[in-house]
mmCIF file as Biopython writes it, N, C-alpha, C and O atoms, coordinates in Angstrom:
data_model
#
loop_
_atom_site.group_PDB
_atom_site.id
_atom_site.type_symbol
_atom_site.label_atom_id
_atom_site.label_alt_id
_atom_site.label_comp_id
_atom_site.label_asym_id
_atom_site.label_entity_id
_atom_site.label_seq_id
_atom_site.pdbx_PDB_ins_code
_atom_site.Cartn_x
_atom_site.Cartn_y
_atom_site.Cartn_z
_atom_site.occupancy
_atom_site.B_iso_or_equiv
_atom_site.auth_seq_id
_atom_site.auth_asym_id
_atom_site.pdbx_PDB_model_num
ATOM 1   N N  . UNK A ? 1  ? -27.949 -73.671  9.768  1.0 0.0 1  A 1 
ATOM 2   C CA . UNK A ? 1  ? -27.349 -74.105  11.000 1.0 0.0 1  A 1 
ATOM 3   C C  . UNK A ? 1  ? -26.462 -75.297  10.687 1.0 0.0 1  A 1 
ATOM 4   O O  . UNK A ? 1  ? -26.484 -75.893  9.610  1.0 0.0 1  A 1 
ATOM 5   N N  . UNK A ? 2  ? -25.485 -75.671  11.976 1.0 0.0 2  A 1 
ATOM 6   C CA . UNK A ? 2  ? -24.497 -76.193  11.277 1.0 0.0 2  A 1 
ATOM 7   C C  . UNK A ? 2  ? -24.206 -77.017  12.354 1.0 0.0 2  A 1 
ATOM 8   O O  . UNK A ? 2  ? -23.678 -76.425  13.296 1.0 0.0 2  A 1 
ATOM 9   N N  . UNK A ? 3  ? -24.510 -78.960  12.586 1.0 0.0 3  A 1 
ATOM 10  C CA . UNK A ? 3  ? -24.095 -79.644  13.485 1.0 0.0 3  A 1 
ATOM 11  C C  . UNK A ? 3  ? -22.606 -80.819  13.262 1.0 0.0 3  A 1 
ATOM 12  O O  . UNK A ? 3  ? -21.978 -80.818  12.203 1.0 0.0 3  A 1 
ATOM 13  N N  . UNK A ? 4  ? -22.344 -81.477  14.096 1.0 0.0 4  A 1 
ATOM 14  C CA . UNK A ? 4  ? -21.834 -82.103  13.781 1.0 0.0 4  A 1 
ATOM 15  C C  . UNK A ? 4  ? -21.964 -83.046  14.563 1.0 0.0 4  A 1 
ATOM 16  O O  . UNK A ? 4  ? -22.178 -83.086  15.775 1.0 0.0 4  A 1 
ATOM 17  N N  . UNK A ? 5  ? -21.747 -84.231  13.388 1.0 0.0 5  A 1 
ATOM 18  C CA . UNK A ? 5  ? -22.553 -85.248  13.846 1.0 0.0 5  A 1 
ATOM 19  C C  . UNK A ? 5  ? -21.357 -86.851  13.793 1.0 0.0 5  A 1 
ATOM 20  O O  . UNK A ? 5  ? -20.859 -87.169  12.713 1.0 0.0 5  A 1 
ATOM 21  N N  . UNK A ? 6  ? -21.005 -87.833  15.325 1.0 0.0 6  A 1 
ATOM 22  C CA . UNK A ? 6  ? -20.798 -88.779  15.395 1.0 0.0 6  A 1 
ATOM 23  C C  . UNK A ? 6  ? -21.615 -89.936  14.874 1.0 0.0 6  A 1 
ATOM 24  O O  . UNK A ? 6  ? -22.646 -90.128  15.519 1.0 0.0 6  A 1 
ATOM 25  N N  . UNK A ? 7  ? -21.390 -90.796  13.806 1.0 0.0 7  A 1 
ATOM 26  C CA . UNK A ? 7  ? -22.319 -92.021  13.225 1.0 0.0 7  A 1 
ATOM 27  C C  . UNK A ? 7  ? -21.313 -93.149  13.926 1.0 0.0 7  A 1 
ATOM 28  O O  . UNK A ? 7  ? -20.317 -93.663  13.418 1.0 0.0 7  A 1 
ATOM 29  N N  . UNK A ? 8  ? -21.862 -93.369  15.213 1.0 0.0 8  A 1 
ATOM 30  C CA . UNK A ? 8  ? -20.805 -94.738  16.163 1.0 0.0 8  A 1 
ATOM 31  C C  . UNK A ? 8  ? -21.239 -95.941  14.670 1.0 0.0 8  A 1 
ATOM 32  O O  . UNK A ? 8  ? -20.307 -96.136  13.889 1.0 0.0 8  A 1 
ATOM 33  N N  . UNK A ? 9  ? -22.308 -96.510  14.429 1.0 0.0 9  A 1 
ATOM 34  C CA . UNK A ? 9  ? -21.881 -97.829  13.239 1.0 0.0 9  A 1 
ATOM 35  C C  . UNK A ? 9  ? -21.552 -97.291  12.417 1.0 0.0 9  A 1 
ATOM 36  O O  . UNK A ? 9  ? -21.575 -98.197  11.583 1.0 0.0 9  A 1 
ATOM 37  N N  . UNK A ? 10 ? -21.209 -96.415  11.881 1.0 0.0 10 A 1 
ATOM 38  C CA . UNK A ? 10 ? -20.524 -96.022  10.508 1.0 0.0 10 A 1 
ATOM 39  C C  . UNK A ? 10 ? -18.999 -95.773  11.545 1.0 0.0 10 A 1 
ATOM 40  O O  . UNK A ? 10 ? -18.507 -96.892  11.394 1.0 0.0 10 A 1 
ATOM 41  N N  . UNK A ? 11 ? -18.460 -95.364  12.042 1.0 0.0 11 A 1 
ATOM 42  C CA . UNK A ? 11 ? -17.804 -95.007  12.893 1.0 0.0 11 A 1 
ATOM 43  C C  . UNK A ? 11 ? -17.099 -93.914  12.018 1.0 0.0 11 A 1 
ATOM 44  O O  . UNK A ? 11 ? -15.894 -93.994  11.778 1.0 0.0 11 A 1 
ATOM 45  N N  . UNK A ? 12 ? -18.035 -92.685  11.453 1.0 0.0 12 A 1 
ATOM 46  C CA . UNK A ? 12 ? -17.743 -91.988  11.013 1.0 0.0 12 A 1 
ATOM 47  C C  . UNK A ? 12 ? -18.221 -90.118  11.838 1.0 0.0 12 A 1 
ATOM 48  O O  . UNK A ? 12 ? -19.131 -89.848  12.623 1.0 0.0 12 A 1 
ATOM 49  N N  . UNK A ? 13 ? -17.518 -89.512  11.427 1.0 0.0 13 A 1 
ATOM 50  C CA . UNK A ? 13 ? -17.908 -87.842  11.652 1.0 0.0 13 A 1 
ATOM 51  C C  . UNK A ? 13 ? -18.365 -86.979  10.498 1.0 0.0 13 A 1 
ATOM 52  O O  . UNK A ? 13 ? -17.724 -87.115  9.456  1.0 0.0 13 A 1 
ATOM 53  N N  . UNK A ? 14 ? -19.153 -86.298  10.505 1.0 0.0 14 A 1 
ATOM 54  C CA . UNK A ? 14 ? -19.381 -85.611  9.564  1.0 0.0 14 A 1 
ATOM 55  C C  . UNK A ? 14 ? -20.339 -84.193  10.239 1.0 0.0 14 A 1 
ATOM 56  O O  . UNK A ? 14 ? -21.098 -84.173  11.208 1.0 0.0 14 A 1 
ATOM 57  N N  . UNK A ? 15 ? -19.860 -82.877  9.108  1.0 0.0 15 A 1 
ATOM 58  C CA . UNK A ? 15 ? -20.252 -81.738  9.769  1.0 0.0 15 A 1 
ATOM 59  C C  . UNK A ? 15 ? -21.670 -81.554  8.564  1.0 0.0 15 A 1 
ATOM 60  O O  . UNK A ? 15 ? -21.413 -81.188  7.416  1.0 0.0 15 A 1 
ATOM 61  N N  . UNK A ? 16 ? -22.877 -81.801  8.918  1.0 0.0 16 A 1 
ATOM 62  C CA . UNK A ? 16 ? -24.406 -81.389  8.883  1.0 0.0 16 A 1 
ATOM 63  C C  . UNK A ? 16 ? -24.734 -79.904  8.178  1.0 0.0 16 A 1 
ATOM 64  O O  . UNK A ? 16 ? -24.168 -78.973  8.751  1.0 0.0 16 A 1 
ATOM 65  N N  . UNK A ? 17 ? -25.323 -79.643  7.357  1.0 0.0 17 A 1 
ATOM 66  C CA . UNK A ? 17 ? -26.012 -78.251  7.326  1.0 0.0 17 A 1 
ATOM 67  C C  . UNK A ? 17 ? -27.734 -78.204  7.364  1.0 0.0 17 A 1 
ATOM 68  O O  . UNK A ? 17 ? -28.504 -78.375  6.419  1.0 0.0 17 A 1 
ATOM 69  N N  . UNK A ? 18 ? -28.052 -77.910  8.799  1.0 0.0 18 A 1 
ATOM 70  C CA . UNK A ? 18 ? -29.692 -78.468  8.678  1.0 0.0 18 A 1 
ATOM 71  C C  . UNK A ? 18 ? -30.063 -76.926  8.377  1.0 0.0 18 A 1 
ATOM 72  O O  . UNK A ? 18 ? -29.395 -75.892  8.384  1.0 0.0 18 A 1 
ATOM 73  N N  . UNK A ? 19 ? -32.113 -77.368  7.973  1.0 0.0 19 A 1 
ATOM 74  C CA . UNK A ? 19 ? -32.597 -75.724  8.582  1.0 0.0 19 A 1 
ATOM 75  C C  . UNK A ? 19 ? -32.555 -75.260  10.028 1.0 0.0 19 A 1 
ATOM 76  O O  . UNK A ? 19 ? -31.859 -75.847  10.856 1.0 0.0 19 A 1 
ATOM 77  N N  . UNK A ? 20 ? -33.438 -74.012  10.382 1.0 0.0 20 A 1 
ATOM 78  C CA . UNK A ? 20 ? -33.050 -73.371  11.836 1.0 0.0 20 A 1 
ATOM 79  C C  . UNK A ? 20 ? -34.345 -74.614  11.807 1.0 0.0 20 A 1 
ATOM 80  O O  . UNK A ? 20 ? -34.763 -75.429  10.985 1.0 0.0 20 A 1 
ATOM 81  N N  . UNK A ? 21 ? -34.686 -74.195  13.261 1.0 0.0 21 A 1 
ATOM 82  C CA . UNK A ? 21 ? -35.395 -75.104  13.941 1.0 0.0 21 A 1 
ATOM 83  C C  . UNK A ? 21 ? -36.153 -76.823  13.596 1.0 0.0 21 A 1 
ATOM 84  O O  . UNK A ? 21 ? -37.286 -77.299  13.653 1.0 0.0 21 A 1 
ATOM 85  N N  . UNK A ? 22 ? -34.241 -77.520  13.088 1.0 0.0 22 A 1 
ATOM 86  C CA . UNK A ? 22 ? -34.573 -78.909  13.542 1.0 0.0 22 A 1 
ATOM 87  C C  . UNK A ? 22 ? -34.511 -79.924  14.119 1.0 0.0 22 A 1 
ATOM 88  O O  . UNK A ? 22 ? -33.886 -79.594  15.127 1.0 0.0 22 A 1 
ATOM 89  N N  . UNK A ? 23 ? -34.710 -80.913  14.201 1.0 0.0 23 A 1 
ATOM 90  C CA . UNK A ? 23 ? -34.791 -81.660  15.560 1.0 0.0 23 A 1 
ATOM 91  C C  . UNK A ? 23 ? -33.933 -83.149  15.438 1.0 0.0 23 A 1 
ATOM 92  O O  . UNK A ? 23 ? -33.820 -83.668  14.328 1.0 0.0 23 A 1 
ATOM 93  N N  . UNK A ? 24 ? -33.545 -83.572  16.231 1.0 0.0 24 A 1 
ATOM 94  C CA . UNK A ? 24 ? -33.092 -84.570  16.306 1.0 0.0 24 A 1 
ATOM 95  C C  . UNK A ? 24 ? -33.757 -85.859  15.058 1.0 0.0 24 A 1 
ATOM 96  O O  . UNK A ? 24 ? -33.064 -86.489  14.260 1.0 0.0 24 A 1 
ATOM 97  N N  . UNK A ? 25 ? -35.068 -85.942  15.213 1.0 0.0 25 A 1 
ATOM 98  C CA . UNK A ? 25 ? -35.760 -86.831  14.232 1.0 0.0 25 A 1 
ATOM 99  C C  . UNK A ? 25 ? -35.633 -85.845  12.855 1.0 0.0 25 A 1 
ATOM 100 O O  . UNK A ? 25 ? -36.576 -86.218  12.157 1.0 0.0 25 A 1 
ATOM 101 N N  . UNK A ? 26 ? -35.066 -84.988  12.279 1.0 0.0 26 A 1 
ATOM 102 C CA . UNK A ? 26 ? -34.759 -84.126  11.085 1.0 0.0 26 A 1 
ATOM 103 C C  . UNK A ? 26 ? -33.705 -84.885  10.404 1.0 0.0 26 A 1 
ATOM 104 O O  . UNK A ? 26 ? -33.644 -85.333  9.259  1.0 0.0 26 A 1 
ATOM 105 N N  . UNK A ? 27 ? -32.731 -84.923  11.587 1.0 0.0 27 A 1 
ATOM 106 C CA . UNK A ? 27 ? -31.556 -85.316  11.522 1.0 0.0 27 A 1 
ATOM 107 C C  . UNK A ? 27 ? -31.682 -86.971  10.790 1.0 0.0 27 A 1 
ATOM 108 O O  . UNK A ? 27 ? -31.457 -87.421  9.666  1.0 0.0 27 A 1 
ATOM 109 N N  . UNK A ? 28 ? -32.076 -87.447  11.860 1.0 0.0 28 A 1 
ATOM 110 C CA . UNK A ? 28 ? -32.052 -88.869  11.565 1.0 0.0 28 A 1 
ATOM 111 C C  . UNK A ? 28 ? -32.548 -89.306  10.150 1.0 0.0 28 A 1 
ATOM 112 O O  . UNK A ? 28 ? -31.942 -90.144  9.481  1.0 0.0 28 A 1 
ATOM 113 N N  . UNK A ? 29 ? -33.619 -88.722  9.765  1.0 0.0 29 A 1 
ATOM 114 C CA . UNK A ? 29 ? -34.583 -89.006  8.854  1.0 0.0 29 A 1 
ATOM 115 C C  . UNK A ? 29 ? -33.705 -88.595  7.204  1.0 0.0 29 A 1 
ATOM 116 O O  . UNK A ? 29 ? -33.810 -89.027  6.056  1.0 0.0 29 A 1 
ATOM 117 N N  . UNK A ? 30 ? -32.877 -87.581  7.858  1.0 0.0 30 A 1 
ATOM 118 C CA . UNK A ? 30 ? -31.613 -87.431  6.662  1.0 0.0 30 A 1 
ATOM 119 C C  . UNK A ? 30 ? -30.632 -88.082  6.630  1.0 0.0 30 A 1 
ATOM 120 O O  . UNK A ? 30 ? -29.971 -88.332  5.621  1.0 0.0 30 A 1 
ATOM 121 N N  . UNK A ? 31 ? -30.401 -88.463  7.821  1.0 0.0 31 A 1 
ATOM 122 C CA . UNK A ? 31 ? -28.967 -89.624  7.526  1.0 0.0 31 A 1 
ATOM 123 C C  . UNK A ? 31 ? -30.023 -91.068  6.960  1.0 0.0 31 A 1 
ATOM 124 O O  . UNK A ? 31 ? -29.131 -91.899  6.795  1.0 0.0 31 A 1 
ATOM 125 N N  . UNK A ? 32 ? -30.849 -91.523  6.729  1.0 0.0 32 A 1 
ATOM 126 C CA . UNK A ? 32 ? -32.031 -92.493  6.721  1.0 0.0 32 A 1 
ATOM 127 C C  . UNK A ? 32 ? -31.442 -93.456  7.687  1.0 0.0 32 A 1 
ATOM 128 O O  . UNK A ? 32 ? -30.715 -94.349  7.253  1.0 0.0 32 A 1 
ATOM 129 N N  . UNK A ? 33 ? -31.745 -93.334  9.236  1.0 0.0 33 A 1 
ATOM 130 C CA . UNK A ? 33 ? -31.495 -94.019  10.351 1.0 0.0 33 A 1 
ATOM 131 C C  . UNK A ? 33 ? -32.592 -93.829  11.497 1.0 0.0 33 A 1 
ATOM 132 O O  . UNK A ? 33 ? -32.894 -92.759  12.024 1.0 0.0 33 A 1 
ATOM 133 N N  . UNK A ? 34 ? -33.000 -94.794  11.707 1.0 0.0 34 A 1 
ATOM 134 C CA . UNK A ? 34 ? -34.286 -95.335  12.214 1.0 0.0 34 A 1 
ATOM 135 C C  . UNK A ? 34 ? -34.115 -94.933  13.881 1.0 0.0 34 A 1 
ATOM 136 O O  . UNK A ? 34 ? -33.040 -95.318  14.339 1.0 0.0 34 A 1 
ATOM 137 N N  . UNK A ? 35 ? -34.921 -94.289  14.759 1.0 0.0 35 A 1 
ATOM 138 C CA . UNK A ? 35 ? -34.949 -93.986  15.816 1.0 0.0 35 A 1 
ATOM 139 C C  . UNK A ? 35 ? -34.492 -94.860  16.889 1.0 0.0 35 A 1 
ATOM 140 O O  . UNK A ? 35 ? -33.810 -94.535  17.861 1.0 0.0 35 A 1 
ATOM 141 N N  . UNK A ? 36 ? -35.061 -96.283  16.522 1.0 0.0 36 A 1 
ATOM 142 C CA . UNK A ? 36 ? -34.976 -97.539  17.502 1.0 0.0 36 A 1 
ATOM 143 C C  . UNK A ? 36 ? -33.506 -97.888  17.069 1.0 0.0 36 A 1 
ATOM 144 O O  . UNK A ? 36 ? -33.021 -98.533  17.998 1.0 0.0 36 A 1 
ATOM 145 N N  . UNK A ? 37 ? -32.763 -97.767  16.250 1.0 0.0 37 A 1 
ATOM 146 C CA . UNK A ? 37 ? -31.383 -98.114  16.167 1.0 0.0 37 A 1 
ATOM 147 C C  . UNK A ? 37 ? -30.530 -97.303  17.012 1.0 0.0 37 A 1 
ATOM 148 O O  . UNK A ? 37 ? -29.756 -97.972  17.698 1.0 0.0 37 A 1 
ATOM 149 N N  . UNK A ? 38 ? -30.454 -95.962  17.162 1.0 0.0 38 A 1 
ATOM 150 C CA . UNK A ? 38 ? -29.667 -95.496  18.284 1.0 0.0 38 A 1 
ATOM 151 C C  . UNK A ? 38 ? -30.446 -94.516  19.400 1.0 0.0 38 A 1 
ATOM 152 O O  . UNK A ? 38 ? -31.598 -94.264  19.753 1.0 0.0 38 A 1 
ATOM 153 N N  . UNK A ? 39 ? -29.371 -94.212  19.657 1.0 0.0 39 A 1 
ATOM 154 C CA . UNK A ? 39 ? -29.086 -93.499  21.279 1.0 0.0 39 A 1 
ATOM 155 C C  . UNK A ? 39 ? -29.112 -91.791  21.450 1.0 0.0 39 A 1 
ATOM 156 O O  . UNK A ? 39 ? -28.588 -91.306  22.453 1.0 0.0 39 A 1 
ATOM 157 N N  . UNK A ? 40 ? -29.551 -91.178  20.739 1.0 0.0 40 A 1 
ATOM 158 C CA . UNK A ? 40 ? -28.590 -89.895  20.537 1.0 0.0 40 A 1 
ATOM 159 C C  . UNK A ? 40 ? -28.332 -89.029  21.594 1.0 0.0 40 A 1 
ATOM 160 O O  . UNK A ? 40 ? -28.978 -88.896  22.634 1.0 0.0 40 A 1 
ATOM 161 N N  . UNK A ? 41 ? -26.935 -88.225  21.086 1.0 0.0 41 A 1 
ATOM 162 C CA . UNK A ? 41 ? -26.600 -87.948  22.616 1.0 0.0 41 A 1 
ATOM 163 C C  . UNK A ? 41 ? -25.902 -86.448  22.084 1.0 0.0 41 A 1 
ATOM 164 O O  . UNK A ? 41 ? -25.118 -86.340  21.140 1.0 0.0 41 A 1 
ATOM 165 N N  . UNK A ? 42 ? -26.505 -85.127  23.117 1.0 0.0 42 A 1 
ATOM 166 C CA . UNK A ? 42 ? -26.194 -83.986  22.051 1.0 0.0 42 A 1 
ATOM 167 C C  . UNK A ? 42 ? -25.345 -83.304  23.549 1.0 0.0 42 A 1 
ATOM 168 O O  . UNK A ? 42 ? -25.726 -83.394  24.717 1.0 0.0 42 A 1 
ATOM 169 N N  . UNK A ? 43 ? -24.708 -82.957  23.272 1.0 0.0 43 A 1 
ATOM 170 C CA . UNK A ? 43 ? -23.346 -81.883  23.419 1.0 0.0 43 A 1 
ATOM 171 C C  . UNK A ? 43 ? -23.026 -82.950  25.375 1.0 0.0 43 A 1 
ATOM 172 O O  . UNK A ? 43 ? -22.946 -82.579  26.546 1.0 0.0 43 A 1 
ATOM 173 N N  . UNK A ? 44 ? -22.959 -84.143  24.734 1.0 0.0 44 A 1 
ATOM 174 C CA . UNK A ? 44 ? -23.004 -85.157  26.398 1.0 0.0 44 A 1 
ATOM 175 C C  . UNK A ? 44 ? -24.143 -85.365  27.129 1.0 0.0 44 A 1 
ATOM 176 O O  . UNK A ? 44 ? -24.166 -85.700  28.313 1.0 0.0 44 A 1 
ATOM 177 N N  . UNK A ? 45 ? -24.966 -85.191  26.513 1.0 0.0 45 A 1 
ATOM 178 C CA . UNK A ? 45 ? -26.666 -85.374  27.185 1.0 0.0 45 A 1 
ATOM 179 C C  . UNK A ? 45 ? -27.295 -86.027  26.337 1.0 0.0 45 A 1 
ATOM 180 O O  . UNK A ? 45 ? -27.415 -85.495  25.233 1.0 0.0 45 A 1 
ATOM 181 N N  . UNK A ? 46 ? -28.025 -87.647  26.594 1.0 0.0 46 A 1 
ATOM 182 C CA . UNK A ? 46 ? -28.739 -88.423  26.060 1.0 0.0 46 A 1 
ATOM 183 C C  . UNK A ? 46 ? -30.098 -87.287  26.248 1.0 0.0 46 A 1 
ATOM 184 O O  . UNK A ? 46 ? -30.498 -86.676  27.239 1.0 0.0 46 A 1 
ATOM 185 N N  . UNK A ? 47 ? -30.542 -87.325  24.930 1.0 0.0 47 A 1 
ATOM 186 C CA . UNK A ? 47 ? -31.680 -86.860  24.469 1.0 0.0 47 A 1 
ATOM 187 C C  . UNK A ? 47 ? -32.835 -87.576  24.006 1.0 0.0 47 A 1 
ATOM 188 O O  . UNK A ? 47 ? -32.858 -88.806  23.983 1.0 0.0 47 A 1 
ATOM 189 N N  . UNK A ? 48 ? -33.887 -86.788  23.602 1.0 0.0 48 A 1 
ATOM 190 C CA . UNK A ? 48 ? -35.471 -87.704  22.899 1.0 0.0 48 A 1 
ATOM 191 C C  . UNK A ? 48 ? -35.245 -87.133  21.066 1.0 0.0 48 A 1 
ATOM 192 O O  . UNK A ? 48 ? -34.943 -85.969  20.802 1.0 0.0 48 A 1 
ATOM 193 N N  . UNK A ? 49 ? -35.448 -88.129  20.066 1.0 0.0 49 A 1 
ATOM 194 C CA . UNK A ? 49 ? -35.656 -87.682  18.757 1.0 0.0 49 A 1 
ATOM 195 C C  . UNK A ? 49 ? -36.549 -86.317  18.557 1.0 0.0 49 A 1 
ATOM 196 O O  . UNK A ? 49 ? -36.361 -85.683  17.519 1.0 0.0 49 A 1 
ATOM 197 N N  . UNK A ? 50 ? -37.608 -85.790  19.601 1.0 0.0 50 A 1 
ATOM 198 C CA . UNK A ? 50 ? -37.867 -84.680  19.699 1.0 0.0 50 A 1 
ATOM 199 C C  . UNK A ? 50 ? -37.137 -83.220  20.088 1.0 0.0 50 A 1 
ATOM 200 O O  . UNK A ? 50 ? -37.480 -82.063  19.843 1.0 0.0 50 A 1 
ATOM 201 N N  . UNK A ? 51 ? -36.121 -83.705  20.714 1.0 0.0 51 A 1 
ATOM 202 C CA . UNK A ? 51 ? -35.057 -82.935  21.102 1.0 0.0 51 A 1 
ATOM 203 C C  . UNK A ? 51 ? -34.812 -81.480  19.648 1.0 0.0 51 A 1 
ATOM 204 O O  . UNK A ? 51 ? -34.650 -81.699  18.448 1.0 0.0 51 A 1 
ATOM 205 N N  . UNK A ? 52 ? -34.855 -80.443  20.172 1.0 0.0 52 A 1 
ATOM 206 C CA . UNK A ? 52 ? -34.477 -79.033  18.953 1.0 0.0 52 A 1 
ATOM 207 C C  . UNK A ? 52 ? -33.031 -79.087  18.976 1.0 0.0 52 A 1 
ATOM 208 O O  . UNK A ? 52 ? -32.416 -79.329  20.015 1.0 0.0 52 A 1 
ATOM 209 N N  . UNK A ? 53 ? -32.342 -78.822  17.616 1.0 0.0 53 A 1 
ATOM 210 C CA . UNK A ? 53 ? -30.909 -78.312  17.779 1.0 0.0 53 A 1 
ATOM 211 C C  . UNK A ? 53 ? -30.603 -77.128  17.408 1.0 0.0 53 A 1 
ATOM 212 O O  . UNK A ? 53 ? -31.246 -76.401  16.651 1.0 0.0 53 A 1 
ATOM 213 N N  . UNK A ? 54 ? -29.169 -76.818  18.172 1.0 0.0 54 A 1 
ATOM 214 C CA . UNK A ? 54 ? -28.879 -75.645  17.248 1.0 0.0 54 A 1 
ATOM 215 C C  . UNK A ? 54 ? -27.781 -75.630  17.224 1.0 0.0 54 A 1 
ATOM 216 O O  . UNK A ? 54 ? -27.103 -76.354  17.954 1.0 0.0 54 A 1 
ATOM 217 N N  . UNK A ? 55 ? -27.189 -74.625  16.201 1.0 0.0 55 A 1 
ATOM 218 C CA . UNK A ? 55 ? -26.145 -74.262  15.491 1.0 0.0 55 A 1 
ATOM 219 C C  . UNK A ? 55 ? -25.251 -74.326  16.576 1.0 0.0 55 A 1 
ATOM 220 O O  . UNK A ? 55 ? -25.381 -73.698  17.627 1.0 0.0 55 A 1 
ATOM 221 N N  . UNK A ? 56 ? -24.116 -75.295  16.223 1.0 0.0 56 A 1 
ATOM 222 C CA . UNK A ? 56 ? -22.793 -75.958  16.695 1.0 0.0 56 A 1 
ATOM 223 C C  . UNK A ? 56 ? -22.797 -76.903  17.957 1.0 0.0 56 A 1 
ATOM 224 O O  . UNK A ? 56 ? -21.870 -77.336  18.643 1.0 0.0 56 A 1 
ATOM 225 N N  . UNK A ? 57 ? -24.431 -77.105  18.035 1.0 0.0 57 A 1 
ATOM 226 C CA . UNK A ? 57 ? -24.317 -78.786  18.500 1.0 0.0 57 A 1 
ATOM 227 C C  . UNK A ? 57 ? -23.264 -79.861  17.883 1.0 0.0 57 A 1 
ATOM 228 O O  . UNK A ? 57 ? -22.846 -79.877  16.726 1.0 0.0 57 A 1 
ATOM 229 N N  . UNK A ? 58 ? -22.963 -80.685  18.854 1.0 0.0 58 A 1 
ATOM 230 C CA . UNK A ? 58 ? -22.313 -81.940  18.841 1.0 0.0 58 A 1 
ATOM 231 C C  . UNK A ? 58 ? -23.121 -83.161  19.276 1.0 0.0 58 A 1 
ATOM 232 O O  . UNK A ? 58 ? -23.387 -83.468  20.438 1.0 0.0 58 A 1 
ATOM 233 N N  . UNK A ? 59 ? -23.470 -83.810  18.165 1.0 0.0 59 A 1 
ATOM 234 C CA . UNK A ? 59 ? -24.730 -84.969  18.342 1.0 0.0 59 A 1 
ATOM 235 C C  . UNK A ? 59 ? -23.969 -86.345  18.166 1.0 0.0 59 A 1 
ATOM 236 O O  . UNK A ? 59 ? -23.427 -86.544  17.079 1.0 0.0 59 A 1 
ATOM 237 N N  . UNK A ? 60 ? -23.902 -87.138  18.979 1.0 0.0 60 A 1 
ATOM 238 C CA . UNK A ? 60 ? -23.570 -88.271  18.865 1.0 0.0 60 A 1 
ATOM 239 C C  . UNK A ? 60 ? -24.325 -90.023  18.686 1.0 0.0 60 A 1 
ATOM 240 O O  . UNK A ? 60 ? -24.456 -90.906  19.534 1.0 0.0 60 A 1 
ATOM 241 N N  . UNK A ? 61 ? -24.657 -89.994  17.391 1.0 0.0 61 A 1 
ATOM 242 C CA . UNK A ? 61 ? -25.764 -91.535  17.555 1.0 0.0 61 A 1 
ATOM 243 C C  . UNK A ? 61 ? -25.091 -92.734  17.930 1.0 0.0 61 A 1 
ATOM 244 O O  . UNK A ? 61 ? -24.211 -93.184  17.196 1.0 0.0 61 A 1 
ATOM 245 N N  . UNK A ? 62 ? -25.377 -93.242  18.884 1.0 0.0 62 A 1 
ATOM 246 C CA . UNK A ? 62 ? -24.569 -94.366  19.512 1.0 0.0 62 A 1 
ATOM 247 C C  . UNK A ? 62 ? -25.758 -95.216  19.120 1.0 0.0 62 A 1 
ATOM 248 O O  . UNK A ? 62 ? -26.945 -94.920  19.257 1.0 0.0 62 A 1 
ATOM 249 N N  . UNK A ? 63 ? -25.160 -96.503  18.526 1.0 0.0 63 A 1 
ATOM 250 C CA . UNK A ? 63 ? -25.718 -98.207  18.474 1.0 0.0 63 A 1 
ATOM 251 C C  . UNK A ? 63 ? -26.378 -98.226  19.502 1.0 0.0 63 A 1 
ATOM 252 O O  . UNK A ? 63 ? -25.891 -97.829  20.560 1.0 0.0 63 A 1 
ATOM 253 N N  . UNK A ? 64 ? -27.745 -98.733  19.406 1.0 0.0 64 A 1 
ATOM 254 C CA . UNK A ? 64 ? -28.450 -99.778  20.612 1.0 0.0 64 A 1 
ATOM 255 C C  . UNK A ? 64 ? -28.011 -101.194 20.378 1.0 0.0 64 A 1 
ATOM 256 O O  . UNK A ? 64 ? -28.405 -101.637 19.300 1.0 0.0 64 A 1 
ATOM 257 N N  . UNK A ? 65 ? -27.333 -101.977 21.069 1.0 0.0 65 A 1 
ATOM 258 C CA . UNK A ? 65 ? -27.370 -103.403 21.675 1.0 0.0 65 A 1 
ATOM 259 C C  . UNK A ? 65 ? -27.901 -104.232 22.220 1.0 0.0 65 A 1 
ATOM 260 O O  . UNK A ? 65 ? -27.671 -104.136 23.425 1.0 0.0 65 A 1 
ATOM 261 N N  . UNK A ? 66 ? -28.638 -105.196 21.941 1.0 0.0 66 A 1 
ATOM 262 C CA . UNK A ? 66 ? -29.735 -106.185 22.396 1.0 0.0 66 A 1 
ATOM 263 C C  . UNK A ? 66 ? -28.524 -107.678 22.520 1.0 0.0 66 A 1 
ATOM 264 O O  . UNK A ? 66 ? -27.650 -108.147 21.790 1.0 0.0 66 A 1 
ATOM 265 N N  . UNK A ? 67 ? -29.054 -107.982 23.754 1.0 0.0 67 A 1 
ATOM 266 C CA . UNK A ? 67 ? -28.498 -109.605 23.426 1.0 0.0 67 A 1 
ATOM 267 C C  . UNK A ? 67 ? -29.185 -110.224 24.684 1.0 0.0 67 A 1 
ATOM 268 O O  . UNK A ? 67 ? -29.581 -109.655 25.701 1.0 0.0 67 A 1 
ATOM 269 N N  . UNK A ? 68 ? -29.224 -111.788 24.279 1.0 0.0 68 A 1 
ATOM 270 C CA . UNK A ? 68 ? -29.775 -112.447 25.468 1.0 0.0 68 A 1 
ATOM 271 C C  . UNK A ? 68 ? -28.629 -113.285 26.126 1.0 0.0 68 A 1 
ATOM 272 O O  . UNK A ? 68 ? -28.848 -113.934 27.149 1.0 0.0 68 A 1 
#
């Protein structure tokens, strides 16, 4: 299967080749990017790292921002 994937702090794109049934935390755990750092957001819908994908999703990890 085949995603493609927005990295907002890398402010890069890149097209993914996962297995069939993986998940958002698949993903992450291959780019080595930590759950609490972003947002992910698949074909315009903020999702959960449990979230399933599939072939020709558009996943977007957006930065979390903290400030006081």
């Amino acid at each position: 299967m085949r995603v493609k994937v927005f990295v907002q702090r890398l402010r890069e794109t890149r097209v993914i080749d996962l297995k069939e049934d993986s998940r958002i935390e698949d993903l992450l755990k291959m780019l080595r990017i930590s759950a609490s750092e972003v947002v992910p957001v698949r074909n315009g819908v903020i999702v959960t790292e449990k979230e399933l994908l599939k072939d020709g999703d558009e996943v977007r990890l957006l930065s979390v921002v903290s400030g006081g």
